[in-house]
N, C-alpha and C positions, 0 to 999 in steps of 0.2 A: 433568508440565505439558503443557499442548495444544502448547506448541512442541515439546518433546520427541516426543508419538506422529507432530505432521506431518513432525518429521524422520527419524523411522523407517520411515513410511508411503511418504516420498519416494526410500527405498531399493528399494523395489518395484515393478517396472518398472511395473505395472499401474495403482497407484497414481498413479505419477510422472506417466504420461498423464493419467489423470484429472482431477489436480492443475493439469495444466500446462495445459488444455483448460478452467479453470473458468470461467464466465459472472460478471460483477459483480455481481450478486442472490446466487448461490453462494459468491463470494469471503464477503460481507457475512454472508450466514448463518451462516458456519462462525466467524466473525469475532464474530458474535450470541451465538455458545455459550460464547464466554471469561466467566467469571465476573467476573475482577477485572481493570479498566482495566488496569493495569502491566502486564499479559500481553499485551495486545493489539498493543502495539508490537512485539516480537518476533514473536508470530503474523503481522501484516501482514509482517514483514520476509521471513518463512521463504517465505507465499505468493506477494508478490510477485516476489520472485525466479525465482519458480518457474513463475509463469502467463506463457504463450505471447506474448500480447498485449497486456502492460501499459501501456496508455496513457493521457494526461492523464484522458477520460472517465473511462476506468475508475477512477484514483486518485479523482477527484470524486465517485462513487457511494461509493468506501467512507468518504472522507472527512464524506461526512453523515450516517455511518452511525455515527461517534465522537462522544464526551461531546468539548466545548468544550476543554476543557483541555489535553484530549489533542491534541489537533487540530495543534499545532505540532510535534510530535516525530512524528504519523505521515507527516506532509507532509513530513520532514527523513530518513524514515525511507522513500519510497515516491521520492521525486526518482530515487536513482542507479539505479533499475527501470523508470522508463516509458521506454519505445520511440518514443517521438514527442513526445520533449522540446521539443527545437530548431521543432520544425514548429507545436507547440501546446498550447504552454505557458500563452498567453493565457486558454486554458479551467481551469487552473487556479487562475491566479494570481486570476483574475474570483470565484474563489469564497472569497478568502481576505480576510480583513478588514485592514485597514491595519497594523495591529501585527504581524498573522501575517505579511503581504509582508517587512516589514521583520526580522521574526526571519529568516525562509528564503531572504534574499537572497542571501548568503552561499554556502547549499547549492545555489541556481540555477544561479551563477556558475559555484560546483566543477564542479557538473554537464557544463556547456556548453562547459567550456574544451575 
């Protein structure tokens, strides 16, 4: 699976840099090459953790980069990773539709405490 090579790849120092250095267009690419939705979650998960400077923006690029459906579980899946939660969060929550606010309310909170 694509989660499995990034987490092999993220064993390699060279890599780990690489990884950890990625740009939001980069994230989204690599994010573009999962074939099947249900992987994608976990890929986001493996990435984000991983990338240096995950921030609201950032999550918001990848998150218009996902099918609708998905959209709740990568938001619930990218929160405990952004770096600049507390400060600007506004810019996420601004892109999420009523029902989503409402599903990830919850994971905001955990987040924050």
């Amino acid at each position: 699976s694509v989660k499995m090579k990034l987490e092999d790849l993220l064993k390699v120092p060279q890599w780990k840099s690489i990884i950890s250095a990625l740009q939001p267009t980069e994230f989204v690419a690599i994010l573009n090459t999962v074939m099947l939705d249900f992987d994608k979650v976990d890929v986001v998960n493996v990435l984000a953790r991983n990338v240096n400077a995950f921030t609201c923006f950032y999550a918001v690029v990848v998150l218009r980069s996902v099918s609708n459906w998905l959209r709740i579980q990568i938001v619930q899946t990218m929160i405990p990773c952004i770096v600049d939660l507390r400060e600007s969060k506004s810019v996420l929550l601004n892109e999420l539709s009523d029902w989503e606010r409402i599903s990830t309310e919850q994971d905001f909170e955990k987040a924050l405490m």
